[in-house]
C-alpha positions as CSV (number, residue, x, y, z in Angstrom):
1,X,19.3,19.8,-22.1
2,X,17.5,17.6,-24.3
3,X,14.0,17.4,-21.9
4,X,14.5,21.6,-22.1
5,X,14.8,21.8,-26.0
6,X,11.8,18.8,-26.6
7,X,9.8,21.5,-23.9
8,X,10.6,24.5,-25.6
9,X,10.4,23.1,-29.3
10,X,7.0,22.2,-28.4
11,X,5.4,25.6,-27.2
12,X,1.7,26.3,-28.6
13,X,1.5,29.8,-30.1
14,X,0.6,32.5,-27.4
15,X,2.9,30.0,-25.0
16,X,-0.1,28.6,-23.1
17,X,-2.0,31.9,-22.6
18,X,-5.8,32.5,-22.8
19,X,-6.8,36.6,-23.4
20,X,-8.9,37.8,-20.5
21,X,-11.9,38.0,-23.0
22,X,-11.9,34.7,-23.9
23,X,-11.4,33.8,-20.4
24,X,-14.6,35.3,-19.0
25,X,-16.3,33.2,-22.0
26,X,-14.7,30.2,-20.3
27,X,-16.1,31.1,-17.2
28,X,-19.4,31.4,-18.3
29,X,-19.3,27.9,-19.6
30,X,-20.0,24.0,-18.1
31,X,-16.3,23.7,-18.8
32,X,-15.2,26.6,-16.3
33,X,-11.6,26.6,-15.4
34,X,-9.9,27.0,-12.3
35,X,-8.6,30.5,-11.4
36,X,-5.6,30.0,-9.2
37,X,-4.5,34.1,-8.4
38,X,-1.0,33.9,-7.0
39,X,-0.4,37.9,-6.7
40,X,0.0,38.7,-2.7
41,X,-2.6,39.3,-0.8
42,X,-2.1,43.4,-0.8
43,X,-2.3,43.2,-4.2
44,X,-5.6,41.2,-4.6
45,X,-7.0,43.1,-1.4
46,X,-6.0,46.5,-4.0
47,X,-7.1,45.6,-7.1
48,X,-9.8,42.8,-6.7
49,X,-9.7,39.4,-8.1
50,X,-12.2,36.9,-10.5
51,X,-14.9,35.4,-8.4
52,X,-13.9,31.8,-7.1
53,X,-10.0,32.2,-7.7
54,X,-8.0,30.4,-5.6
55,X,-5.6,32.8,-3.9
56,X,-2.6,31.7,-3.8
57,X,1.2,33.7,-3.7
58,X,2.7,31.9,-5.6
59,X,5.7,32.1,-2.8
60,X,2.9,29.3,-0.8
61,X,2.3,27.4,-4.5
62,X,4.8,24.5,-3.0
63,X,3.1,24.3,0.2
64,X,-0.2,24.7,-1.3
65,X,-0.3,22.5,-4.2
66,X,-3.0,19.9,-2.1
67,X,-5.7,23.2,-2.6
68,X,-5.4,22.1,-6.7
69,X,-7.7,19.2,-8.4
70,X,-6.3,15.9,-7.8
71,X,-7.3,15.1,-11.1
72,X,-4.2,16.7,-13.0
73,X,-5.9,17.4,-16.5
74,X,-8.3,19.9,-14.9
75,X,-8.2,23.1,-16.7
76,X,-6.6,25.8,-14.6
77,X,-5.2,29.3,-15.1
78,X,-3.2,30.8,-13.5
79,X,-3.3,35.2,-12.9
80,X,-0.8,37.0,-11.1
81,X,-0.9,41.2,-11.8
82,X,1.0,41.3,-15.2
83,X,1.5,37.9,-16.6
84,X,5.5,37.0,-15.0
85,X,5.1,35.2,-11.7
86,X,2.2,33.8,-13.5
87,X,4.6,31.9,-16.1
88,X,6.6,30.4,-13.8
89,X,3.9,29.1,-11.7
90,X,2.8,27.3,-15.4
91,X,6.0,26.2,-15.5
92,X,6.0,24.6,-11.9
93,X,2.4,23.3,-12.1
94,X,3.5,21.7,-15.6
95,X,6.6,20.1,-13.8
96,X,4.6,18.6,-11.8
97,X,2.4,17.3,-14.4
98,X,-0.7,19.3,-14.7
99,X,-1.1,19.1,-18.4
100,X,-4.1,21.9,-18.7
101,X,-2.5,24.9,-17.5
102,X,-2.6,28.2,-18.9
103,X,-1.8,32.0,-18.1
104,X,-3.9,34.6,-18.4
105,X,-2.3,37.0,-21.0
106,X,-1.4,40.5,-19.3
107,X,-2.3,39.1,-15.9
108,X,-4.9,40.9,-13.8
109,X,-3.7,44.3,-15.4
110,X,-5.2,42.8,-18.8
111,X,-8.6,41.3,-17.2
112,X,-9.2,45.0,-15.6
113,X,-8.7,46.6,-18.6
114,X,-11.0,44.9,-20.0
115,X,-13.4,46.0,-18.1
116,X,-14.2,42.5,-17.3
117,X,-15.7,41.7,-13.7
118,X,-13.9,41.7,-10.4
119,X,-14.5,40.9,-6.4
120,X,-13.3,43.8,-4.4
């Protein structure tokens, strides 16, 4: 229990989220993130997705993980539709010690929203 408490004592305000706005500034930038979308492929195929994701259920995440940078401080963030399967895919990628992961805040419900630009 003590790794658990050290973990959750040290959670950043906004628990490693990025708002879809700021996101889309990211994207525009040298320092562009990598999107790793881990909704299912019906719900991507219905509602779009952010150019150059990854897609990735994140039921494949396991058997997948050789798609992500080697490099384990790349920036990535992770979407799923509303924010929750994207958590725990943070969680796993952090566990296996990706140290710049975020989620997007309301998932791809939030980036839509928005208004913000997605592949259909």
């Amino acid at each position: 229990l003590t790794g658990l408490d050290a973990y959750l004592s040290a959670l950043p305000e906004g628990f490693f989220t990025v708002k879809p706005a700021d996101l889309n500034t990211e994207l525009g930038s040298d320092k562009k993130p990598v999107i790793v979308d881990v909704r299912t492929p019906a719900e991507v195929t219905a509602d779009g997705y952010i150019e150059g994701s990854l897609l990735i259920p994140v039921n494949e995440l396991a058997a997948r993980i050789a798609e992500l940078p080697a490099d384990k401080a790349t920036p990535i963030v992770v979407t799923c539709k509303s924010g929750h399967r994207g958590s725990m895919a943070l969680v796993y990628l952090q566990s296996l010690g990706y140290t710049n992961v975020r989620n997007l805040g309301g998932g791809m419900s939030a980036w839509i929203a928005a208004e913000l630009p997605v592949v259909k």
